[in-house]
PDB file as gemmi writes it, atoms N, CA and C in Angstrom:
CRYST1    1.000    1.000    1.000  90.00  90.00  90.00 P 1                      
ATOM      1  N   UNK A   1      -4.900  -7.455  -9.164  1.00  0.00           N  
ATOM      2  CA  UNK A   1      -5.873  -6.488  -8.729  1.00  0.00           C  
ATOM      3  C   UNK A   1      -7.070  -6.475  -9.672  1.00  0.00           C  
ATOM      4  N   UNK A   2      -6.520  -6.514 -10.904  1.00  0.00           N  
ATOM      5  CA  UNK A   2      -8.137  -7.039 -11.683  1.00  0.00           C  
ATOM      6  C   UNK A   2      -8.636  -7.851 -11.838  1.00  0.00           C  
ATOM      7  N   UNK A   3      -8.181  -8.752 -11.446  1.00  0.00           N  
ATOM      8  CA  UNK A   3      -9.236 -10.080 -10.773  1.00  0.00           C  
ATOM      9  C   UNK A   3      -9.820  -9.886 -10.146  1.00  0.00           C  
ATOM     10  N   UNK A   4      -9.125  -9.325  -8.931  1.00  0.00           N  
ATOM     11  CA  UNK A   4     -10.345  -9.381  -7.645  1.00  0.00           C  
ATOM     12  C   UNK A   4     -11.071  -8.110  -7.902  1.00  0.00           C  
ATOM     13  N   UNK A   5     -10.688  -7.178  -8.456  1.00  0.00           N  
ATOM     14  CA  UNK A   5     -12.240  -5.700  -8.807  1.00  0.00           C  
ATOM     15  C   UNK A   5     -13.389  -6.785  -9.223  1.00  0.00           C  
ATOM     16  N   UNK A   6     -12.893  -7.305 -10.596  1.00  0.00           N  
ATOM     17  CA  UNK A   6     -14.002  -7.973 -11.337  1.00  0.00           C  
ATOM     18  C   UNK A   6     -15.014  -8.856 -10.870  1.00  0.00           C  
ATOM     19  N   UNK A   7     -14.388  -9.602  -9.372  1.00  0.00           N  
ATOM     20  CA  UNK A   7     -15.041 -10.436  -8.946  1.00  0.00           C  
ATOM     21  C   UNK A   7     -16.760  -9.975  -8.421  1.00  0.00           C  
ATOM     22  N   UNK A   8     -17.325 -11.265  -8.382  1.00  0.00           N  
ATOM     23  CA  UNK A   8     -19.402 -10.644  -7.557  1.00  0.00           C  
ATOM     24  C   UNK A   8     -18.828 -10.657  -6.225  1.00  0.00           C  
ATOM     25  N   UNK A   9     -19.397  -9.639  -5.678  1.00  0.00           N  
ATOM     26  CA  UNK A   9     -19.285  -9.501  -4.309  1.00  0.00           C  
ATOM     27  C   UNK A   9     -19.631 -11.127  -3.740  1.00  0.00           C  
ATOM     28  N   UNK A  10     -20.354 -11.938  -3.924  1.00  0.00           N  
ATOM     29  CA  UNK A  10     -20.806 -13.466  -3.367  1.00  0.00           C  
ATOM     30  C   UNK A  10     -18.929 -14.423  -3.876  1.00  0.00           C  
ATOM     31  N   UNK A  11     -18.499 -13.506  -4.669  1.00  0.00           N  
ATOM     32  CA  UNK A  11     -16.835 -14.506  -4.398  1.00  0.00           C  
ATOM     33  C   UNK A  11     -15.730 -14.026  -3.835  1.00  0.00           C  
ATOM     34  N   UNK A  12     -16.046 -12.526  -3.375  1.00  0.00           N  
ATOM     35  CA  UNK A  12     -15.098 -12.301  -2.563  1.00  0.00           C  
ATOM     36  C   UNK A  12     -14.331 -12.983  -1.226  1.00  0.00           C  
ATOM     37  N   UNK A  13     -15.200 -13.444  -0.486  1.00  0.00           N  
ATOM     38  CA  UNK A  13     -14.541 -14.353   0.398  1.00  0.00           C  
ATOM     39  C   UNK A  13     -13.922 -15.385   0.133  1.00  0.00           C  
ATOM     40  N   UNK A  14     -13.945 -15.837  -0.780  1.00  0.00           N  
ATOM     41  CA  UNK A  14     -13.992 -17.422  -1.119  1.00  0.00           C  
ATOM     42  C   UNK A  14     -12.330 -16.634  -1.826  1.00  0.00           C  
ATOM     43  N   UNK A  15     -11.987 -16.080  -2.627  1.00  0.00           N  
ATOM     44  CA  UNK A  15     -11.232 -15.623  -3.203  1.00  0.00           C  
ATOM     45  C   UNK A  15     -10.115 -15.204  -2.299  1.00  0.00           C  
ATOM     46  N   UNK A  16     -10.334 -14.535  -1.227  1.00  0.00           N  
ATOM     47  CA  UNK A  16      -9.139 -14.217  -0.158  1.00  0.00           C  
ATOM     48  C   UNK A  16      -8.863 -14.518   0.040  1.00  0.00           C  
ATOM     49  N   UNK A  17      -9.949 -16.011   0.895  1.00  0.00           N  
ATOM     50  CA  UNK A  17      -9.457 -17.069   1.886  1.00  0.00           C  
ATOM     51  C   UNK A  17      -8.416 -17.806   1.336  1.00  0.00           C  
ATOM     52  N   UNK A  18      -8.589 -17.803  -0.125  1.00  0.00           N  
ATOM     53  CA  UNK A  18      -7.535 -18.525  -1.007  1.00  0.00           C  
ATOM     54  C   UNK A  18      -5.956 -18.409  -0.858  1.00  0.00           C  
ATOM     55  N   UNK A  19      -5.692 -17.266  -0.431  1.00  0.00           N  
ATOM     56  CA  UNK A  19      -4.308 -16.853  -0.098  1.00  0.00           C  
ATOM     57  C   UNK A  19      -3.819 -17.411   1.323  1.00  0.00           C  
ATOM     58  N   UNK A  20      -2.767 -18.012   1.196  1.00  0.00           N  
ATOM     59  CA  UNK A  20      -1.842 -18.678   2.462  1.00  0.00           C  
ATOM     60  C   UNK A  20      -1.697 -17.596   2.839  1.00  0.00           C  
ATOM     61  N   UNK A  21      -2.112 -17.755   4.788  1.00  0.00           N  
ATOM     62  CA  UNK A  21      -1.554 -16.718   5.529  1.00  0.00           C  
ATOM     63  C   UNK A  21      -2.437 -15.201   5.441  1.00  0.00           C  
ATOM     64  N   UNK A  22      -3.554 -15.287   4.894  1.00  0.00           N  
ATOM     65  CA  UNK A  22      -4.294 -14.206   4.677  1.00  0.00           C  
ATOM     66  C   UNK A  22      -4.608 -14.153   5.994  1.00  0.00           C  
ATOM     67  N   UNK A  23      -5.222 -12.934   6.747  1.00  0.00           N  
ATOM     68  CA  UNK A  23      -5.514 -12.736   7.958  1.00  0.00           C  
ATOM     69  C   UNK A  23      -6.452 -11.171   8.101  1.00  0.00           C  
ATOM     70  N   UNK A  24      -6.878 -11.436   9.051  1.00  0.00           N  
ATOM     71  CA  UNK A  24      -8.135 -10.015   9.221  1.00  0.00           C  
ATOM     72  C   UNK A  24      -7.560  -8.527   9.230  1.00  0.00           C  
ATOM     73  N   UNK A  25      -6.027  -8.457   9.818  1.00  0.00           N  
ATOM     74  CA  UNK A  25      -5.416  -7.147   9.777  1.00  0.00           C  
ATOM     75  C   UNK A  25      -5.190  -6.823   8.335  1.00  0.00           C  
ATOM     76  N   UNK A  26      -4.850  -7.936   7.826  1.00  0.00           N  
ATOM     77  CA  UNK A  26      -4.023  -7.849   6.304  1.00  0.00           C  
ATOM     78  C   UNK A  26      -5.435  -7.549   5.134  1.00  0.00           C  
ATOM     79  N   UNK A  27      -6.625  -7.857   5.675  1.00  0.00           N  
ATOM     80  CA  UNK A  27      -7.418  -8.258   4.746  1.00  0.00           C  
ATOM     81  C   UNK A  27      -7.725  -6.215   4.664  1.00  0.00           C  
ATOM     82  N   UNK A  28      -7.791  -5.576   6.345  1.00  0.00           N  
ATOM     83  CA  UNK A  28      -7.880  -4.566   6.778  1.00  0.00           C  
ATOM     84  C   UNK A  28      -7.053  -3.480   5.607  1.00  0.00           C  
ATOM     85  N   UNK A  29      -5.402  -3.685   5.547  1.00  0.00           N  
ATOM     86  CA  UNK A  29      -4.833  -3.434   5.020  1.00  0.00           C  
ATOM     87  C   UNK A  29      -5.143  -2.907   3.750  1.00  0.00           C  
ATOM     88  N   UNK A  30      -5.541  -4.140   2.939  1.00  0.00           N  
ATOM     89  CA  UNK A  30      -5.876  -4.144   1.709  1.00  0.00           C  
ATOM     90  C   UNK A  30      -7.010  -3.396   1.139  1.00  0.00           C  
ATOM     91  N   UNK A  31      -8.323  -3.234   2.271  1.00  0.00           N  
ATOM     92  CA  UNK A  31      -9.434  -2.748   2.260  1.00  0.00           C  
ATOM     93  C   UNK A  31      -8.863  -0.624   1.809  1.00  0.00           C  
ATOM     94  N   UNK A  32      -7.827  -0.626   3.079  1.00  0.00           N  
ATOM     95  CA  UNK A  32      -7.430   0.623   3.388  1.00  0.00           C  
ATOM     96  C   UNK A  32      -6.967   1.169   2.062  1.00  0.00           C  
ATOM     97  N   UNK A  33      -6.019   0.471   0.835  1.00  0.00           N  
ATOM     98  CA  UNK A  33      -5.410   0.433  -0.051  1.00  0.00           C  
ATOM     99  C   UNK A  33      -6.811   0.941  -1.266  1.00  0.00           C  
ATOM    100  N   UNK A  34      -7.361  -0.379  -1.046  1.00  0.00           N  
ATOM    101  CA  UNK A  34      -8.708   0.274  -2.225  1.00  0.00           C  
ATOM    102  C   UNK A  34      -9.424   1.722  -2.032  1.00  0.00           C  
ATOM    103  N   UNK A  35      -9.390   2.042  -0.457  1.00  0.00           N  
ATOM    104  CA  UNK A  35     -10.082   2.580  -0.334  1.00  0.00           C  
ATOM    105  C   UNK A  35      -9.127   4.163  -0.783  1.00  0.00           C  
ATOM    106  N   UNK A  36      -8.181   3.943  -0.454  1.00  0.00           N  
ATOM    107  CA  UNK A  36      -7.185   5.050  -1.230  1.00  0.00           C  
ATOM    108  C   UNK A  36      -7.388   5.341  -2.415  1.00  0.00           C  
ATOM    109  N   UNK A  37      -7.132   4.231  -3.652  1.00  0.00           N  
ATOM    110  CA  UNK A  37      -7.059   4.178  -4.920  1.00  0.00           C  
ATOM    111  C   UNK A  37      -8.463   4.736  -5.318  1.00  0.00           C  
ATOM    112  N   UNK A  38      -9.250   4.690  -4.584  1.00  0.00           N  
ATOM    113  CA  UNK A  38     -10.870   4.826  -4.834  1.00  0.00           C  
ATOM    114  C   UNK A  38     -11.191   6.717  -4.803  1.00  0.00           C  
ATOM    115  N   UNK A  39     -10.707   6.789  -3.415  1.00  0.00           N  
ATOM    116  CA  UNK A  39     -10.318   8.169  -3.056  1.00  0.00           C  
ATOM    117  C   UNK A  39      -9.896   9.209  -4.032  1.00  0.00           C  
ATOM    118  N   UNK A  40      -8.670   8.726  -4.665  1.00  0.00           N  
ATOM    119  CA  UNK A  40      -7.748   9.712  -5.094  1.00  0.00           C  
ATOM    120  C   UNK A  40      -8.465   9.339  -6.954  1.00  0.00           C  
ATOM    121  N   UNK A  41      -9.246   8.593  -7.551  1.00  0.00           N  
ATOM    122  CA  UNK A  41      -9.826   8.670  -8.629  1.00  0.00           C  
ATOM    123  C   UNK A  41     -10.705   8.821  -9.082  1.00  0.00           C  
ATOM    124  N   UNK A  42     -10.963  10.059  -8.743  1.00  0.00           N  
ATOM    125  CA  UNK A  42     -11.777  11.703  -8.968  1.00  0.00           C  
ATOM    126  C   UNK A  42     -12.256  11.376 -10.078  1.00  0.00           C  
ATOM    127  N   UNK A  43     -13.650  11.443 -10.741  1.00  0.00           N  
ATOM    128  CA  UNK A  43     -13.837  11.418 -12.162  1.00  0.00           C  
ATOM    129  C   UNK A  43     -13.840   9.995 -13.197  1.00  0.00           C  
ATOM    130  N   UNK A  44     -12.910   8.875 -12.375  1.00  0.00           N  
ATOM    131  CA  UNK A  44     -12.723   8.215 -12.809  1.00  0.00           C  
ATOM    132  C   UNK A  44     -13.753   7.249 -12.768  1.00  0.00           C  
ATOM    133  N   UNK A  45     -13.932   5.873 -13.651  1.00  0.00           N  
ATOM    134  CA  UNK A  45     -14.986   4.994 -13.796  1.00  0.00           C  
ATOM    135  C   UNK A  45     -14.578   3.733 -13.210  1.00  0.00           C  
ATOM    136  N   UNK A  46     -13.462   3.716 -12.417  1.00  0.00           N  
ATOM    137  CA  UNK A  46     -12.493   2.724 -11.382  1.00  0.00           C  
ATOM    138  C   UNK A  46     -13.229   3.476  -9.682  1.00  0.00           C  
ATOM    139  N   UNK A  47     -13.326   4.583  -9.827  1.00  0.00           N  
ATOM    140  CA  UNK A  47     -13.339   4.853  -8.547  1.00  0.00           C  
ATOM    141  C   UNK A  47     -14.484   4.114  -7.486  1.00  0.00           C  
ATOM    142  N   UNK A  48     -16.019   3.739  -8.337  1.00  0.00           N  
ATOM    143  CA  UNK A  48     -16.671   2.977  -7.356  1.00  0.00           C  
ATOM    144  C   UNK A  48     -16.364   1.470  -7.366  1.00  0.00           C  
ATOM    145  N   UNK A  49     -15.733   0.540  -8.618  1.00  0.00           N  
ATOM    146  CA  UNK A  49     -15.038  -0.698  -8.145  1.00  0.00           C  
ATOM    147  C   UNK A  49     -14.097  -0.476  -6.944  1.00  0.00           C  
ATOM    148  N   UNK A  50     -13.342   0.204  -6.807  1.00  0.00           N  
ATOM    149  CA  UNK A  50     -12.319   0.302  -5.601  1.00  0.00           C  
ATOM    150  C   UNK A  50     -13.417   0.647  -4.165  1.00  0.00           C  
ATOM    151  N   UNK A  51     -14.242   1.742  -5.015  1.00  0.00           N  
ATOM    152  CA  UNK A  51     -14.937   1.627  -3.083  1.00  0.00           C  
ATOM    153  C   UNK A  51     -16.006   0.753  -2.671  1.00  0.00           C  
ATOM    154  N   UNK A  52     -16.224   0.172  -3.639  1.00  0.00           N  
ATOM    155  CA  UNK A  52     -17.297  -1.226  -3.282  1.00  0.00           C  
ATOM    156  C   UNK A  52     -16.862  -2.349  -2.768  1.00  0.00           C  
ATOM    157  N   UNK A  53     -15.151  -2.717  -3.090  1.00  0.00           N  
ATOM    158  CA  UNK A  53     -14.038  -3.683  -2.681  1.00  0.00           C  
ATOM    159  C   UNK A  53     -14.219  -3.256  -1.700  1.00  0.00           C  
ATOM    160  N   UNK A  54     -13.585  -2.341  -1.119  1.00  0.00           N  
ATOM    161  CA  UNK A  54     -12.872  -1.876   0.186  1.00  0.00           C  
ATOM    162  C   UNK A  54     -13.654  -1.804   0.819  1.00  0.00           C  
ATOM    163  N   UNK A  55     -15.313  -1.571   0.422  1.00  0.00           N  
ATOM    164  CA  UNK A  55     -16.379  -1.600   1.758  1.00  0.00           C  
ATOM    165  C   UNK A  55     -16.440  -3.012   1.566  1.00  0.00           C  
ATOM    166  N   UNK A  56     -16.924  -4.000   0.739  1.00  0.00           N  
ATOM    167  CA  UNK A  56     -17.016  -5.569   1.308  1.00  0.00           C  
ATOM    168  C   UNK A  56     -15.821  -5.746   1.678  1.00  0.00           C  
ATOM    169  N   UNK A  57     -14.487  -5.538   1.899  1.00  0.00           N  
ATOM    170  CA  UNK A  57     -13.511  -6.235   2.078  1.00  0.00           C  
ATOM    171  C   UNK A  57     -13.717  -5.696   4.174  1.00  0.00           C  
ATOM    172  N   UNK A  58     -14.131  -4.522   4.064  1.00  0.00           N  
ATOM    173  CA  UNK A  58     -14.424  -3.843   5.800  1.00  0.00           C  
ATOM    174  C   UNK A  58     -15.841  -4.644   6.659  1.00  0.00           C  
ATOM    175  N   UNK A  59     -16.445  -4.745   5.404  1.00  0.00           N  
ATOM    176  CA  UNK A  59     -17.376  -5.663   5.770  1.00  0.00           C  
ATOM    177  C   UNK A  59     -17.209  -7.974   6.020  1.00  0.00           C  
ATOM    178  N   UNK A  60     -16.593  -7.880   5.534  1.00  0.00           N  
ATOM    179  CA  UNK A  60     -15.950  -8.646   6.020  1.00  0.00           C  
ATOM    180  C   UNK A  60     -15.080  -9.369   7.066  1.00  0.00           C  
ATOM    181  N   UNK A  61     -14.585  -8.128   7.363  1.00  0.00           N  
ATOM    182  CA  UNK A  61     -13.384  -7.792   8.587  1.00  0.00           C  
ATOM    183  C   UNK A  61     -14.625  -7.680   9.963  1.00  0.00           C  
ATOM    184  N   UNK A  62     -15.390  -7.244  10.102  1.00  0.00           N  
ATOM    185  CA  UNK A  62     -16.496  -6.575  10.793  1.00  0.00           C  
ATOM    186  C   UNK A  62     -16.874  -8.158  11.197  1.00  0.00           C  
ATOM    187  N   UNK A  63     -17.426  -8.753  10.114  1.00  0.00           N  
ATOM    188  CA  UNK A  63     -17.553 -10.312  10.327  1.00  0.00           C  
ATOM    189  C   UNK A  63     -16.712 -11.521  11.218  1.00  0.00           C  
ATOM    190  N   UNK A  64     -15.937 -11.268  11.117  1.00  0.00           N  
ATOM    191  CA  UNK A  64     -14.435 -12.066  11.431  1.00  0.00           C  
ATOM    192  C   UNK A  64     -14.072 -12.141  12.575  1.00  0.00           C  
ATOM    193  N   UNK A  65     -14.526 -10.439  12.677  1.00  0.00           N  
ATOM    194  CA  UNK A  65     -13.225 -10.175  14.307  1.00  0.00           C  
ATOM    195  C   UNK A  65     -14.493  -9.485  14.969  1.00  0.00           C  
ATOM    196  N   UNK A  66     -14.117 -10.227  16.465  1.00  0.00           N  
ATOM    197  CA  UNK A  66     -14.932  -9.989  17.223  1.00  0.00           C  
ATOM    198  C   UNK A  66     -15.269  -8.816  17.842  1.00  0.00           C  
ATOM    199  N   UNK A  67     -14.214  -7.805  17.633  1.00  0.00           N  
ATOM    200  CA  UNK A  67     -14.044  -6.707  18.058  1.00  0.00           C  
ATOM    201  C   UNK A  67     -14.528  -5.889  17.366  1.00  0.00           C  
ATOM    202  N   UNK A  68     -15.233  -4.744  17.783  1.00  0.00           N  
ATOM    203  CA  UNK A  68     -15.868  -3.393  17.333  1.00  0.00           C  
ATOM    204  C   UNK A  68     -14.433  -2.546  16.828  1.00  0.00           C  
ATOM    205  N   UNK A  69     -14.720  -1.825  16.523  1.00  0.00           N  
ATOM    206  CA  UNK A  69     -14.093  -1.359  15.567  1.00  0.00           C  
ATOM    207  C   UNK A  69     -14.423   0.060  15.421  1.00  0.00           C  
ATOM    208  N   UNK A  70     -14.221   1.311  15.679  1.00  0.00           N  
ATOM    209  CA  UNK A  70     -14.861   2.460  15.453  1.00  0.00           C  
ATOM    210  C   UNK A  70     -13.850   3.231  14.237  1.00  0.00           C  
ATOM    211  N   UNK A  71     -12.825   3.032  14.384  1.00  0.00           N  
ATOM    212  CA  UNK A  71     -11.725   3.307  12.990  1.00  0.00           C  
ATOM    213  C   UNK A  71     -12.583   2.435  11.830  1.00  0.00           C  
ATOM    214  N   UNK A  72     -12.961   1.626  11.960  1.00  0.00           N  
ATOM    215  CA  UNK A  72     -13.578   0.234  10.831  1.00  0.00           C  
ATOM    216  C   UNK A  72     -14.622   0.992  10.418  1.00  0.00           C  
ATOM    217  N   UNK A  73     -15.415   1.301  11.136  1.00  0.00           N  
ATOM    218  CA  UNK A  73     -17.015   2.045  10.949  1.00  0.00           C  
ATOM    219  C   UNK A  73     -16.949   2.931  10.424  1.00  0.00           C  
ATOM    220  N   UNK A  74     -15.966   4.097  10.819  1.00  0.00           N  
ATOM    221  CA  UNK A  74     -15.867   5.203  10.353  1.00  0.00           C  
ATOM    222  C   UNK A  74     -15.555   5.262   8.703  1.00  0.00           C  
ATOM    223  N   UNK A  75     -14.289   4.296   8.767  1.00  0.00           N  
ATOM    224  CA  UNK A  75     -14.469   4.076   7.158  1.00  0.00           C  
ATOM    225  C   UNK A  75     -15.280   3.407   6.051  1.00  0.00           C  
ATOM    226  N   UNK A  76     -16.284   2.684   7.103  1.00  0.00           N  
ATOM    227  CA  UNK A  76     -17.489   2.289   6.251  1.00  0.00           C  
ATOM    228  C   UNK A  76     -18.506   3.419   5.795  1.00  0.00           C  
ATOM    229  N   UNK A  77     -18.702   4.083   6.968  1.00  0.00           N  
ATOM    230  CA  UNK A  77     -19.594   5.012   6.673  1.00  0.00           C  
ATOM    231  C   UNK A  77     -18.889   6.110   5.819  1.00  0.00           C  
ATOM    232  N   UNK A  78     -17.732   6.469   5.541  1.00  0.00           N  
ATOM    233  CA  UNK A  78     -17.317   7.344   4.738  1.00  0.00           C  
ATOM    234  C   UNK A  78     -17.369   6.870   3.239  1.00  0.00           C  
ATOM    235  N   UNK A  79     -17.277   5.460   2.926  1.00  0.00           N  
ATOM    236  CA  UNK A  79     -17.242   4.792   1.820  1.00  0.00           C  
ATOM    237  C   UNK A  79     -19.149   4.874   1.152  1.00  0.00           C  
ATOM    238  N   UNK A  80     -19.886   4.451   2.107  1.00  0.00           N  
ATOM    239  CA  UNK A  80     -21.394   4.663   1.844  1.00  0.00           C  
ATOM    240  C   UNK A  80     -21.542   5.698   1.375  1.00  0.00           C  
ATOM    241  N   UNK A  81     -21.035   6.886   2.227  1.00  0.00           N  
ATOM    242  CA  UNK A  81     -21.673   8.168   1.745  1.00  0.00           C  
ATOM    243  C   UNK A  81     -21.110   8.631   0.660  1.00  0.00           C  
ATOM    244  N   UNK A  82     -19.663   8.376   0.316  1.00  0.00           N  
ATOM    245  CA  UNK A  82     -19.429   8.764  -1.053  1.00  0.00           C  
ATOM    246  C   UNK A  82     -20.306   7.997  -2.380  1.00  0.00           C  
ATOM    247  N   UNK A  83     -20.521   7.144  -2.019  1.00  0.00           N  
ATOM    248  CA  UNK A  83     -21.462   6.116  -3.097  1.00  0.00           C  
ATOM    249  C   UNK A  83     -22.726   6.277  -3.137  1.00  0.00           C  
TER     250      UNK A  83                                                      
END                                                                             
């Protein structure tokens, strides 16, 4: 997990794709996860690495899959506005 915080947003993709079997739900998943950890660390100096992941990681997903997404959006736009 601290690898990929640390990473520039320009290696995030390149970095996922790396994983066998990675896939757009899972990538979803993971997004959902940061976006938790991000959530719940109030005060903390972790909390905008986690929500900057989890929005490129949604932004990403958005990319991928052809499908709209209004659960997807919603948590983009909740991630923006906290930032």
């Amino acid at each position: 997990m601290d690898t990929f915080i640390s990473l520039e947003k320009s290696e995030i993709e390149d970095y996922i794709s790396g994983f066998k079997g990675i896939s757009g739900p899972n990538i979803e998943l993971l997004a959902d996860v940061l976006k938790e950890m991000g959530t719940a660390r109030t005060g903390s100096a972790m909390k905008r690495e986690y929500l900057e992941r989890a929005l490129e990681l949604y932004k990403l997903c958005n990319s991928a899959d052809k499908t709209f997404s209004f659960d997807r959006e919603s948590k983009i736009s909740e991630i923006e506005n906290t930032l």
